[in-house]
C-alpha positions as a Markdown table, in Angstrom:
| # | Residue | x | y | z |
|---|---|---|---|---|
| 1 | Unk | 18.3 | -121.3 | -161.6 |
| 2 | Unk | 20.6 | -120.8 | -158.8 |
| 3 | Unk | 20.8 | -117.1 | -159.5 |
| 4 | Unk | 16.7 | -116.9 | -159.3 |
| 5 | Unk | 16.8 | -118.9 | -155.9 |
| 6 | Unk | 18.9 | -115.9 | -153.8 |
| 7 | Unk | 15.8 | -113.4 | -155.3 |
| 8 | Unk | 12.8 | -114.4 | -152.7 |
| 9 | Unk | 16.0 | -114.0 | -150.2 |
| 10 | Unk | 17.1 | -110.6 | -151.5 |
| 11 | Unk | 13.3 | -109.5 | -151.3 |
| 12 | Unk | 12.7 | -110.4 | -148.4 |
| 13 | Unk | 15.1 | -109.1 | -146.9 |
| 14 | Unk | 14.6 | -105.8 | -148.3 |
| 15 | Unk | 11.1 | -105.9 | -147.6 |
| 16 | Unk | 12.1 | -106.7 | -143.8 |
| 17 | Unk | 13.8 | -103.7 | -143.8 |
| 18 | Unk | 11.7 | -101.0 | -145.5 |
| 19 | Unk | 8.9 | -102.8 | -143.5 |
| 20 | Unk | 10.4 | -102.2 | -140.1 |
| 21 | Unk | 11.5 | -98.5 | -141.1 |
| 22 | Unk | 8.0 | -97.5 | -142.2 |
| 23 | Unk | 6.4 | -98.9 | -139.4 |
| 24 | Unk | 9.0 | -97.0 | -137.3 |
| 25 | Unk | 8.2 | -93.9 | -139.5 |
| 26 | Unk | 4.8 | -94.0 | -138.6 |
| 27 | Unk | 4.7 | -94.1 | -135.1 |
| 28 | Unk | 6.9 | -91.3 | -135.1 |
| 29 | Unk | 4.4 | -89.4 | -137.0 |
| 30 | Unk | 1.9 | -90.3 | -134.7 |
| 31 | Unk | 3.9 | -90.1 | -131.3 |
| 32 | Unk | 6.9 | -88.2 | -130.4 |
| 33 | Unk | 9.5 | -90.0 | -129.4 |
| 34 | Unk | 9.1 | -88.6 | -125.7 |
| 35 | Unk | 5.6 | -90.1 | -125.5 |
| 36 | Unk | 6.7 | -93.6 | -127.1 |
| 37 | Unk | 9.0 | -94.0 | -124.0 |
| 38 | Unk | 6.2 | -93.2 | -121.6 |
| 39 | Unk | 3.7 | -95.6 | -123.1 |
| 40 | Unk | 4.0 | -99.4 | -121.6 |
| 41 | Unk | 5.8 | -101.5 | -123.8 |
| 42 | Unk | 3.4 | -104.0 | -123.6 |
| 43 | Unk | 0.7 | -101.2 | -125.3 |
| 44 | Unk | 3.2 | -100.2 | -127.9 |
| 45 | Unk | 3.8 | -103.7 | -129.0 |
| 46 | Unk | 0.2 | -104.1 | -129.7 |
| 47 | Unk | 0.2 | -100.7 | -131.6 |
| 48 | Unk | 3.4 | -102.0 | -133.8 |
| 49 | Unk | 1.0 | -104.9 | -134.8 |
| 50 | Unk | -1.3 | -103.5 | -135.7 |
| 51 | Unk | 0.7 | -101.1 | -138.0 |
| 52 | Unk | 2.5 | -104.2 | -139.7 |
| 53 | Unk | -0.6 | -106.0 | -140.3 |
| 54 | Unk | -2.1 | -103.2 | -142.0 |
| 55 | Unk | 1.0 | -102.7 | -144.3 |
| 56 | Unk | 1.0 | -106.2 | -145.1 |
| 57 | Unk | -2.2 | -105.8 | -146.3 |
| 58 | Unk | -1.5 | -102.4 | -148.2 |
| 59 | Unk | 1.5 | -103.5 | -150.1 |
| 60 | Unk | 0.6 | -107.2 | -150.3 |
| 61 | Unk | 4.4 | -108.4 | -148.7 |
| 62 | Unk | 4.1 | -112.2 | -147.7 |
| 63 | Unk | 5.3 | -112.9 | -144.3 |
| 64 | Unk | 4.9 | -115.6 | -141.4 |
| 65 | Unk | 4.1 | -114.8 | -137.8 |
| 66 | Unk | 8.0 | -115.4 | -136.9 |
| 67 | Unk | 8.8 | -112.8 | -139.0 |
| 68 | Unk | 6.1 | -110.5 | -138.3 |
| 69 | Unk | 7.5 | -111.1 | -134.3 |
| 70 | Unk | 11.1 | -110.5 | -135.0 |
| 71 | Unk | 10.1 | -107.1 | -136.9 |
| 72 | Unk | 7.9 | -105.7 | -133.6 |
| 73 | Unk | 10.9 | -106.5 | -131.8 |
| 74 | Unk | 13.3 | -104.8 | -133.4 |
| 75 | Unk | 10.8 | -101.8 | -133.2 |
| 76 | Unk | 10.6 | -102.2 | -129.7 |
| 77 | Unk | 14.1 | -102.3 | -129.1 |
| 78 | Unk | 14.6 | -99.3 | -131.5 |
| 79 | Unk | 12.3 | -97.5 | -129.0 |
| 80 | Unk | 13.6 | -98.4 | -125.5 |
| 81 | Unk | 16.6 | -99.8 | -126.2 |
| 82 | Unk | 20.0 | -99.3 | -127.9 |
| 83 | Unk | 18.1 | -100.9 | -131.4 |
| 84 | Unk | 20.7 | -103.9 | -133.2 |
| 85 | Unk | 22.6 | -104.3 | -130.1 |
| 86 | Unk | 20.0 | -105.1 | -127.7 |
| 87 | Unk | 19.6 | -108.9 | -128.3 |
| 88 | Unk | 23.8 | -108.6 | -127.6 |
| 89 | Unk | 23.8 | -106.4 | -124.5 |
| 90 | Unk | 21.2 | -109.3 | -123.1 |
| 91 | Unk | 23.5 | -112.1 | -123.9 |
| 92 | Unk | 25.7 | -113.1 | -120.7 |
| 93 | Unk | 28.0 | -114.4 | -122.3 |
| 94 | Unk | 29.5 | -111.9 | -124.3 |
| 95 | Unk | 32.3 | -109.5 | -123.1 |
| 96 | Unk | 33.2 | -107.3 | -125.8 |
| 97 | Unk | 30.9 | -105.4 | -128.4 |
| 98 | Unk | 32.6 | -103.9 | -131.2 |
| 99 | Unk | 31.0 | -101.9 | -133.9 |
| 100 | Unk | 33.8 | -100.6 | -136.8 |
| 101 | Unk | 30.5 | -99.1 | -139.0 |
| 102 | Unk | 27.5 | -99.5 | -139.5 |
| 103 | Unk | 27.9 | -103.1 | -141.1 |
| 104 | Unk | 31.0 | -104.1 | -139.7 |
| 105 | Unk | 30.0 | -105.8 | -135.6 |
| 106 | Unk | 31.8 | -108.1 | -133.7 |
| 107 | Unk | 31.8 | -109.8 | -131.0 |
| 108 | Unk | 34.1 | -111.2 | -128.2 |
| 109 | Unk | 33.0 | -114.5 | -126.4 |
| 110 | Unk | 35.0 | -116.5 | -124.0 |
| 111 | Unk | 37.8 | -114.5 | -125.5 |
| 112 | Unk | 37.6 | -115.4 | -129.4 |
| 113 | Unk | 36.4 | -112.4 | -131.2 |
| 114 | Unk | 33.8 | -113.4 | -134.4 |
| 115 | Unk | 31.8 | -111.3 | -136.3 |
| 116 | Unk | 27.9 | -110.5 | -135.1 |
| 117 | Unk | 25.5 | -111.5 | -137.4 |
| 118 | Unk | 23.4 | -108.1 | -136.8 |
| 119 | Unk | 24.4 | -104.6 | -138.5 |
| 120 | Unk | 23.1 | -100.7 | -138.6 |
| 121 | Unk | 20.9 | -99.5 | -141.1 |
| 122 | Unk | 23.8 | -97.1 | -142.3 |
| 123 | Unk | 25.6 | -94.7 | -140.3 |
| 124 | Unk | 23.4 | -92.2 | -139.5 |
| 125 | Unk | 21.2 | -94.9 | -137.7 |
| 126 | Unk | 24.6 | -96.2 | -136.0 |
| 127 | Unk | 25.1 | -92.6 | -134.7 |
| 128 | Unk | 21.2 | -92.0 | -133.6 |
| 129 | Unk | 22.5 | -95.3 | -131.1 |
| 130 | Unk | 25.2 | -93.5 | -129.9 |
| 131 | Unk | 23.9 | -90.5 | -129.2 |
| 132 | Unk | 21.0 | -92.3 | -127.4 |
| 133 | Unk | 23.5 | -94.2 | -125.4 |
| 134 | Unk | 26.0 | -91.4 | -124.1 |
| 135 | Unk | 22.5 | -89.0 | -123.5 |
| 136 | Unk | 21.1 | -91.9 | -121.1 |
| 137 | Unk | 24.3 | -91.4 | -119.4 |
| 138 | Unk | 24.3 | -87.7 | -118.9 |
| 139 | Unk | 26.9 | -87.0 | -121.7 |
| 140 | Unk | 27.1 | -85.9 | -125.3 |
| 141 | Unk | 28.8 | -86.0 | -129.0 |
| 142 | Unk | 29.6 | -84.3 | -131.5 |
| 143 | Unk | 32.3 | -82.7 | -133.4 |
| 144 | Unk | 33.2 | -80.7 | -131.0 |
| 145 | Unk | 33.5 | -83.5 | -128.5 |
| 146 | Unk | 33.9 | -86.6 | -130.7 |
| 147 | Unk | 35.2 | -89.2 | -128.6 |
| 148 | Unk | 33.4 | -90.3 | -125.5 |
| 149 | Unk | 33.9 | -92.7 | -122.8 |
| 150 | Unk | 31.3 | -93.5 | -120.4 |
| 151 | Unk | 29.7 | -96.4 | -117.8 |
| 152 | Unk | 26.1 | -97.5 | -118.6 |
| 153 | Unk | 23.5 | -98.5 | -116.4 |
| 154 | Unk | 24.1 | -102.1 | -116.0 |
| 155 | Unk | 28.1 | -101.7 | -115.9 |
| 156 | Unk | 29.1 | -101.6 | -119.2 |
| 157 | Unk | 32.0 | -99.6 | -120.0 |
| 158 | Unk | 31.5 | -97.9 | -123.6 |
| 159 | Unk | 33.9 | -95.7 | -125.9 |
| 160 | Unk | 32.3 | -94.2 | -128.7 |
| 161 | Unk | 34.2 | -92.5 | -131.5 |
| 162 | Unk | 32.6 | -90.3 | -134.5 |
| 163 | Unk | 34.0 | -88.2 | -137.6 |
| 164 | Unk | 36.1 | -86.1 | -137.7 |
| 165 | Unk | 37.9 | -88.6 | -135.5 |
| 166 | Unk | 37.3 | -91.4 | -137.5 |
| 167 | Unk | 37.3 | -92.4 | -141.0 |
| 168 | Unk | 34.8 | -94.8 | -141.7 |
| 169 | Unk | 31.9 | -93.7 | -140.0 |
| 170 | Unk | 30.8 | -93.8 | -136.4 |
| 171 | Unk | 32.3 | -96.4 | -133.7 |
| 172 | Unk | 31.6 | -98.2 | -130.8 |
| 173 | Unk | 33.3 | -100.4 | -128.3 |
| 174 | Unk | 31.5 | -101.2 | -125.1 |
| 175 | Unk | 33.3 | -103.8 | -122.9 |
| 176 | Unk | 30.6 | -105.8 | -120.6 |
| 177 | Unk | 31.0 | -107.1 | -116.9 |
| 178 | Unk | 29.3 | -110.0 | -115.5 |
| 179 | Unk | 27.2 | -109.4 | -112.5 |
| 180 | Unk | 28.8 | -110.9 | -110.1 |
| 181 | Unk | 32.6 | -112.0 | -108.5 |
| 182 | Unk | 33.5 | -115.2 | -110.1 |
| 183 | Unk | 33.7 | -117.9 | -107.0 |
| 184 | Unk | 37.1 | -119.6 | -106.2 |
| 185 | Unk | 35.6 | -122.9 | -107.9 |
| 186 | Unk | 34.7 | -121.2 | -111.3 |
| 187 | Unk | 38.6 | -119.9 | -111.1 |
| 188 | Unk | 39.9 | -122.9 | -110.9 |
| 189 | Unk | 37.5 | -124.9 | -113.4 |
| 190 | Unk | 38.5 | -122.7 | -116.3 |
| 191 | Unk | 42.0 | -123.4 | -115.3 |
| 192 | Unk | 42.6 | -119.8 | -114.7 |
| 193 | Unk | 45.6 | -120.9 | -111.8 |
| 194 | Unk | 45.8 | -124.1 | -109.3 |
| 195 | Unk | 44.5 | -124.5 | -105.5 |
| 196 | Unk | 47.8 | -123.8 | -104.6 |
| 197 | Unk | 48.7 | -120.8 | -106.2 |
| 198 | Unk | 44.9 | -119.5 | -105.4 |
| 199 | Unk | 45.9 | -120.3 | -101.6 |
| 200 | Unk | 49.0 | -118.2 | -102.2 |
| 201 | Unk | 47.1 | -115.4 | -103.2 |
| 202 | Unk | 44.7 | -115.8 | -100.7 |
| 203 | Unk | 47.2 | -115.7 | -98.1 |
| 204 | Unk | 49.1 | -112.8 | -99.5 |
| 205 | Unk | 45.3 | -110.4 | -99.7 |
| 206 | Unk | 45.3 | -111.3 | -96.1 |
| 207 | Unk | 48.9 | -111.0 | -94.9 |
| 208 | Unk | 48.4 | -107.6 | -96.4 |
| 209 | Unk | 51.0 | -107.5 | -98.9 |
| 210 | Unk | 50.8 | -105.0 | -101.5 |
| 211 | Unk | 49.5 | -106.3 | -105.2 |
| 212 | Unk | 49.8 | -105.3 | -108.6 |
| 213 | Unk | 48.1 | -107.6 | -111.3 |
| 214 | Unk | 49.6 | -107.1 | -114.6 |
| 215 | Unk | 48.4 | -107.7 | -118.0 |
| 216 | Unk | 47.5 | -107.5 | -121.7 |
| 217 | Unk | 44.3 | -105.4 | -122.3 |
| 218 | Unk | 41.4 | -108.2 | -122.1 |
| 219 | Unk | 43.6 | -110.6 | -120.2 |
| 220 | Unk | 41.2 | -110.6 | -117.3 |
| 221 | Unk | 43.0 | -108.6 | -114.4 |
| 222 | Unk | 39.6 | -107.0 | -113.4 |
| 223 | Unk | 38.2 | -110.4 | -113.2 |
| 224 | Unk | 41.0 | -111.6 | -110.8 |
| 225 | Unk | 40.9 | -108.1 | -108.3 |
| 226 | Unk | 37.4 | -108.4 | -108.1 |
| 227 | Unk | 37.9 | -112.4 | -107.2 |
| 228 | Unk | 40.7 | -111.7 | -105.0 |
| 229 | Unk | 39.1 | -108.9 | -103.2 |
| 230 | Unk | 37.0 | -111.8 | -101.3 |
| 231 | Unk | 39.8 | -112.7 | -99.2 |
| 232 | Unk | 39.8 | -109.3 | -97.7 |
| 233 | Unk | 38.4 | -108.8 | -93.9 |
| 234 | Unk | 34.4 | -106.9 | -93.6 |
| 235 | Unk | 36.2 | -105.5 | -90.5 |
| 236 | Unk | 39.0 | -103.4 | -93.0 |
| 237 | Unk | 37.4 | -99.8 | -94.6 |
| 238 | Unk | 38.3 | -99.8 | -98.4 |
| 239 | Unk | 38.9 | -96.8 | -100.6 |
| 240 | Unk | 38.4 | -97.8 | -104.4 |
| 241 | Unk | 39.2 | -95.1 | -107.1 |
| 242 | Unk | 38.7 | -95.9 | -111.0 |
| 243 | Unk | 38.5 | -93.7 | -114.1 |
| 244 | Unk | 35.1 | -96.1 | -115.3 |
| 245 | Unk | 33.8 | -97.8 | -112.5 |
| 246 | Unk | 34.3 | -102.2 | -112.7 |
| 247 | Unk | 35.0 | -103.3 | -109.7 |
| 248 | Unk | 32.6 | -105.0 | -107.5 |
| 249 | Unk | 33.8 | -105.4 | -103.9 |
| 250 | Unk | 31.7 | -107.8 | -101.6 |
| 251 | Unk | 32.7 | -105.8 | -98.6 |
| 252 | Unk | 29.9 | -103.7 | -96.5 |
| 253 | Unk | 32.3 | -100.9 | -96.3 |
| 254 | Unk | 33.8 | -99.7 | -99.2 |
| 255 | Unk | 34.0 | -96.3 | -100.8 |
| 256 | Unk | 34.0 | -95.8 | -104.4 |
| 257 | Unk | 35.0 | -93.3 | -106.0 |
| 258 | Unk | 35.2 | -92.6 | -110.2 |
| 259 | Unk | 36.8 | -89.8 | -112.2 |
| 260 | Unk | 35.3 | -87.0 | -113.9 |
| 261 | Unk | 36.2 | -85.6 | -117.6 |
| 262 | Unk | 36.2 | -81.9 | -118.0 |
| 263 | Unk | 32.7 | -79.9 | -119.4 |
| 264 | Unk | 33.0 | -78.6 | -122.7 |
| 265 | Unk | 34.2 | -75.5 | -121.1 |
| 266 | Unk | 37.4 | -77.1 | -119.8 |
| 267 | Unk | 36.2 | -77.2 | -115.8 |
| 268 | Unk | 35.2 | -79.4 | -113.5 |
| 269 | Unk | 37.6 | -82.2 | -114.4 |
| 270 | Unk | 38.0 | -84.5 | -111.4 |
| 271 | Unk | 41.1 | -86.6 | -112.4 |
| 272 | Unk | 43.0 | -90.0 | -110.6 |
| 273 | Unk | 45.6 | -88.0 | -108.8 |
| 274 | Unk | 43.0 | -86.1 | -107.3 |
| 275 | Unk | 41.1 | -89.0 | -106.4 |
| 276 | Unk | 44.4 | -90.5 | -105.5 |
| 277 | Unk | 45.1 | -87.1 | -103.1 |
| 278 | Unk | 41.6 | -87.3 | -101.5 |
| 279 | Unk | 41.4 | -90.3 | -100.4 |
| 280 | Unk | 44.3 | -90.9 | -98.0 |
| 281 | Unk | 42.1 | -88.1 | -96.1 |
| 282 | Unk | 39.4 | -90.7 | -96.2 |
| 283 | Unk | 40.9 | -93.2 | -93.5 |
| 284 | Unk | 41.1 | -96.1 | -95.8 |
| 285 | Unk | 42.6 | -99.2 | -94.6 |
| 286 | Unk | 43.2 | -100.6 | -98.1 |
| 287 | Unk | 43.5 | -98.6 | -101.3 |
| 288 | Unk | 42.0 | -100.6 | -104.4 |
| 289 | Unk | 43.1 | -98.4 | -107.6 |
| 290 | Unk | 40.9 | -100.1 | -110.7 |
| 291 | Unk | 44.0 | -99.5 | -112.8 |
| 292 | Unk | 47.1 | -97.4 | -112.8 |
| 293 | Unk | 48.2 | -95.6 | -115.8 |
| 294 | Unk | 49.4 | -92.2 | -115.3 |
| 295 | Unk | 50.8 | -89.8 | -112.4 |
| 296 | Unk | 48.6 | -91.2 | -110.1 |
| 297 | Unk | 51.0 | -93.8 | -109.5 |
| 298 | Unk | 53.3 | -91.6 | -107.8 |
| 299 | Unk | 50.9 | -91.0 | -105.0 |
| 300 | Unk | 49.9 | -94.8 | -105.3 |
| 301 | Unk | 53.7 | -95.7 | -104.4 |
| 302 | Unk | 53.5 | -93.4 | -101.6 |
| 303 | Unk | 50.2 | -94.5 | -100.2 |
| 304 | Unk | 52.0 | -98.3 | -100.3 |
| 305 | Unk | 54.6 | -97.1 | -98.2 |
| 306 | Unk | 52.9 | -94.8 | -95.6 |
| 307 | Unk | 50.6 | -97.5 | -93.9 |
| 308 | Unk | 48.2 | -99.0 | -96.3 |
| 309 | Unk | 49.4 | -102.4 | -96.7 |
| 310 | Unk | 47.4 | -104.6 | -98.7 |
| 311 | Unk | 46.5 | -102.2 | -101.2 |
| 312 | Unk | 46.3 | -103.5 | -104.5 |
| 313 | Unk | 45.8 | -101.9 | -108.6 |
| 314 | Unk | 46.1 | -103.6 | -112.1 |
| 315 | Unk | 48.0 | -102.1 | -114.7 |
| 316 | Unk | 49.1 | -102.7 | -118.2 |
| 317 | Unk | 52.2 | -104.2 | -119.2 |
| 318 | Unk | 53.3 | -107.8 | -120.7 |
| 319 | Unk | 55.5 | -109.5 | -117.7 |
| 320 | Unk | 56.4 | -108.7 | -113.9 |
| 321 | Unk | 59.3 | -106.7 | -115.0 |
| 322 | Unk | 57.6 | -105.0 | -117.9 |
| 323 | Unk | 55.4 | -103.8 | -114.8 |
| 324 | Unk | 58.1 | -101.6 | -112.9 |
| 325 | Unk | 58.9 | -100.3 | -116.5 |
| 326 | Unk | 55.6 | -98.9 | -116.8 |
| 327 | Unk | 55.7 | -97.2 | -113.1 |
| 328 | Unk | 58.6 | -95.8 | -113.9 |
| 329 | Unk | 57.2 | -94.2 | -116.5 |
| 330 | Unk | 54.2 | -93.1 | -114.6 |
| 331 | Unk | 55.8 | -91.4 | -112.1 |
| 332 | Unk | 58.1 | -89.8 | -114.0 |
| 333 | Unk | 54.8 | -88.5 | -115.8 |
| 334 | Unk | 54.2 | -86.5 | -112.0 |
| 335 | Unk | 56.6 | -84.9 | -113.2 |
| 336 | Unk | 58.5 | -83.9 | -109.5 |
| 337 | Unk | 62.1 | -84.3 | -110.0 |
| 338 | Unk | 62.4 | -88.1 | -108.7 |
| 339 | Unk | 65.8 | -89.8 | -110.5 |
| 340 | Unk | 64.9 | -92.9 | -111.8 |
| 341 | Unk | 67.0 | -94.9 | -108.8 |
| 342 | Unk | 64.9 | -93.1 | -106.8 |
| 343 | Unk | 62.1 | -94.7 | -108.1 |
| 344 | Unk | 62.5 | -98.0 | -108.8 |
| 345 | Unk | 63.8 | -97.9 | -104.6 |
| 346 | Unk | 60.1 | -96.6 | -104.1 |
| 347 | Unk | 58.6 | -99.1 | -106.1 |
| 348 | Unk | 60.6 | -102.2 | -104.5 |
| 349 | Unk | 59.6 | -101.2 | -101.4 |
| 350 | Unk | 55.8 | -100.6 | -102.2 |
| 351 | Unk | 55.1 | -103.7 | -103.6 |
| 352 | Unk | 55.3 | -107.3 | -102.3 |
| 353 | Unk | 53.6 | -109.0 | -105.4 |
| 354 | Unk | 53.2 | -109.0 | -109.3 |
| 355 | Unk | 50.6 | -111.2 | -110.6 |
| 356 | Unk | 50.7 | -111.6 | -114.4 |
| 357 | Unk | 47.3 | -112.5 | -116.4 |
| 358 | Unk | 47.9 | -113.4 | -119.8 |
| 359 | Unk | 44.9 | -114.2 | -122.6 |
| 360 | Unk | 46.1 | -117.0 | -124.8 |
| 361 | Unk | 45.8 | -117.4 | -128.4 |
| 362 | Unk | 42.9 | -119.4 | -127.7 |
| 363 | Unk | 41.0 | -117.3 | -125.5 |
| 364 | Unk | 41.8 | -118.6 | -122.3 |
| 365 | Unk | 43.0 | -116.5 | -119.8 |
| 366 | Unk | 45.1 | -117.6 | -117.0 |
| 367 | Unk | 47.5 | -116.7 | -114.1 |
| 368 | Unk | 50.8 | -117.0 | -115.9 |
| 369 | Unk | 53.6 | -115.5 | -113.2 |
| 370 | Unk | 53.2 | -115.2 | -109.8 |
| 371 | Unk | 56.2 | -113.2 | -108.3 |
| 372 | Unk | 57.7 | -111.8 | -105.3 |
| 373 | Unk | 59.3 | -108.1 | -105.3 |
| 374 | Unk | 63.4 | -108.6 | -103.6 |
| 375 | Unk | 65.1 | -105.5 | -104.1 |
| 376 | Unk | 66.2 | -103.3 | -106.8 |
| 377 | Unk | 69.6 | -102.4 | -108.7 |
| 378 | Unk | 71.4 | -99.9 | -111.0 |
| 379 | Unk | 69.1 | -102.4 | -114.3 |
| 380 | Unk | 65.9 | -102.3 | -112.5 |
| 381 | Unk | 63.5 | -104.1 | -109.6 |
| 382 | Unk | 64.7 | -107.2 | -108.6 |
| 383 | Unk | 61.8 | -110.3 | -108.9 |
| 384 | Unk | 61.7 | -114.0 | -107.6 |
| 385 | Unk | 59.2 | -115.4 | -109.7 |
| 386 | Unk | 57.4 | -118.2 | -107.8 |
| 387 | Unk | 54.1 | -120.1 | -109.9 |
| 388 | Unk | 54.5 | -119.8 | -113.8 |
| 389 | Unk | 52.6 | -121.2 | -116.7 |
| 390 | Unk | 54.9 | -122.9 | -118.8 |
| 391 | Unk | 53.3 | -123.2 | -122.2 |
| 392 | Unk | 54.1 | -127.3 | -124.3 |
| 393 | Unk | 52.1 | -126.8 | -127.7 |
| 394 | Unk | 48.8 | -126.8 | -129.4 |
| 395 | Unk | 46.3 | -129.2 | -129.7 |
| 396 | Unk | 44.5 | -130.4 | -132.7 |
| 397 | Unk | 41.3 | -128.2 | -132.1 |
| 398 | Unk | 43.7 | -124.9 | -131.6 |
| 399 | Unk | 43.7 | -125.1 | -127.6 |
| 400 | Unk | 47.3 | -123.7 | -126.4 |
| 401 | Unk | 48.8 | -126.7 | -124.0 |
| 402 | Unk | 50.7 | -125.9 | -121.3 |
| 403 | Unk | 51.1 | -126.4 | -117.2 |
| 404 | Unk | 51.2 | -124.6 | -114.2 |
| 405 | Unk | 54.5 | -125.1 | -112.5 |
| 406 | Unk | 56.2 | -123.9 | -109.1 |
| 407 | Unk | 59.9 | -122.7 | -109.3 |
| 408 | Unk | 60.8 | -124.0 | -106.5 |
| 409 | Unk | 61.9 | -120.0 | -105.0 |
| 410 | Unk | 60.6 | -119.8 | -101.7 |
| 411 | Unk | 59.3 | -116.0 | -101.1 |
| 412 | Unk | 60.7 | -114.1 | -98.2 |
| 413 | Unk | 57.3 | -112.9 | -97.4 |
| 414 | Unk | 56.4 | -116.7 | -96.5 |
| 415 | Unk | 57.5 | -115.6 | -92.8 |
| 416 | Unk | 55.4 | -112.7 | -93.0 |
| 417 | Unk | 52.7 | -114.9 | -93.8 |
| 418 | Unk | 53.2 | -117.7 | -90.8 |
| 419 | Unk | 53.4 | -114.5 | -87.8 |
| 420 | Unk | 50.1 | -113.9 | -89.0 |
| 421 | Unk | 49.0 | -117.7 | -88.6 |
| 422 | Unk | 48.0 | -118.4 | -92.4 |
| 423 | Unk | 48.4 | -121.5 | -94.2 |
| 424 | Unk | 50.6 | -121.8 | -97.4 |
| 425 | Unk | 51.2 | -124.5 | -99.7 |
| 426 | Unk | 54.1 | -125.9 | -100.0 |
| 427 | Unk | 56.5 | -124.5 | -102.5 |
């Protein structure tokens, strides 16, 4: 008996699927896929019902008017947009996408990562997505170019991988960005950092101190430039330069600039450094570099120490000293003949601040180190850290406890910060 009762389940199922491809097939058929886009959707969903009411009736399949909606549309969003992933790419409040294979989805919201319950025909219908997606973009795959990364129309930043590259199939990854800067008041309702370390900040974006926001992939450092960006002046010209564009400034003047891959043939490639190179002929006042992570960072330094204060970038690493690591690294990647003490003296002097993002284990992401740049020895860049999050435990429920706490170091560029007439908290 309780074998028999997963049958009108397994049946239906089935028949919601060969239904929806047969309908599919059939307009096809009857329309090129060219046309289907230029007829209103509005005409096509009639033309969809009408083709599943008249295979209801051929093969005699039982199904309610829920069900008969939910099949047109799929159809639909087969036809003008990306197919299973549509209902996702419309819900706000997911962040991450992430198809393994066809039948292997999942999803990322407010930072806890669950499976979807949606999947791909197989993987030849996973692919026909992808090659939809990256063509709407201007851009193609195939074997020759497996492995694509691309910005959508809305924002979305999408990496798509296929064989030979991978094992398993087709797959996708596209990381979503919310439409607008989140205010100071959402920041500090999710408990991202306190009033006072958010006035620091503020104070430092205006005082013109040089930033680098640090952090795990995910951890929300994106999130926090684009917030902190608000604090600086309309009357300042801003130069923004990222391999996919994410940032959205609220400034009226502000260049943006994005990276180019090379064509098929090898040419045209359009790289950071270049971008990096260009735009100090631009007359910026600030440079906002979306994130750091090659030999652009040489030119980056420079740029911090040649007049454009205030400039600011995110980069990946896993604590404020962890940071200078990685530009060491970087730079060393430039590949000019700079000795490693000569480095870490550029560094020191280029930046004022490192703020370090962290995503807990529970999702939440929050400010866990704010910290001043001193000086630098023969070990490495010298830091006073000045806000940290000092994690206690774990609730019940899974939720990581823990409390925002000031050192008690008071920065040297707190002087900095009074010339100019801004407020700090108290430290």
């Amino acid at each position: 008996m309780g074998i028999m009762a997963f049958v009108p389940t397994i049946r239906a199922a089935a028949s919601h699927s060969d239904l929806k491809t047969k309908v599919h097939r059939r307009l096809l058929q009857s329309l090129n896929s060219d046309t289907l886009r230029l007829i209103s959707k509005e005409r096509l969903r009639g033309e969809i019902g009408q083709a599943v009411e008249k295979l209801l009736l051929q093969e005699n399949i039982p199904m309610t008017l829920p069900e008969r909606d939910r099949i047109i549309e799929e159809i639909l969003d087969e036809v003008f947009g990306f197919g299973p992933l549509e209902p996702l790419m419309k819900d706000p409040t997911i962040t991450d996408i992430l198809v393994n294979n066809y039948s292997k989805v999942y999803i990322e919201r407010r930072g806890v990562l669950r499976r979807a319950d949606i999947q791909f025909k197989d993987n030849k219908h996973l692919l026909h997505i992808i090659e939809k997606m990256v063509t709407a973009v201007g851009r193609r795959i195939d074997e020759a170019n497996p492995i694509v990364a691309a910005r959508l129309a809305d924002g979305s930043r999408v990496t798509a991988a296929i064989p030979p590259v991978t094992l398993d199939g087709p797959a996708l990854s596209i990381r979503r960005f919310g439409g607008r800067v989140l205010s100071n008041d959402e920041l500090l309702a999710n408990d991202t950092l306190t009033p006072a370390m958010l006035q620091l900040l503020d104070g430092c974006v205006r005082a013109r101190l040089n930033m680098v926001i640090s952090g795990g992939s995910g951890s929300g450092k994106t999130t926090l430039l684009n917030a902190l960006s608000r604090f600086i002046p309309e009357t300042e010209r801003i130069v923004t330069i990222e391999d996919i564009a994410e940032l959205m400034l609220q400034q009226r003047h502000v260049v943006r600039l994005e990276t180019r891959e090379a064509s098929i043939e090898g040419q045209g490639a359009v790289t950071p450094r270049d971008l990096m190179i260009n735009s100090l002929r631009m007359r910026p006042d600030r440079i906002i570099v979306g994130e750091a992570r090659g030999p652009e960072a040489l030119d980056m330094l420079q740029a911090m120490n040649t007049g454009h204060d205030g400039s600011m970038t995110t980069m990946h690493a896993n604590s404020p000293s962890d940071c200078f690591h990685r530009i060491q690294t970087m730079v060393l990647m430039a590949n000019v003949g700079l000795t490693e003490p000569v480095i870490r003296q550029q560094a020191a002097s280029a930046i004022q601040v490192v703020v370090q993002m962290s995503r807990l284990r529970d999702g939440t992401r929050k400010v866990t180190s704010i910290a001043e740049v001193i000086g630098f020895n023969d070990k490495g860049v010298e830091i006073g850290e000045i806000f940290r999050y000092e994690r206690t435990g774990t609730d019940a429920s899974g939720r990581v406890e823990g409390r925002f706490a000031a050192t008690g170091y008071r920065p040297q560029f707190m002087d900095r910060l009074k010339a100019r007439g801004i407020e700090f908290p108290e430290l």
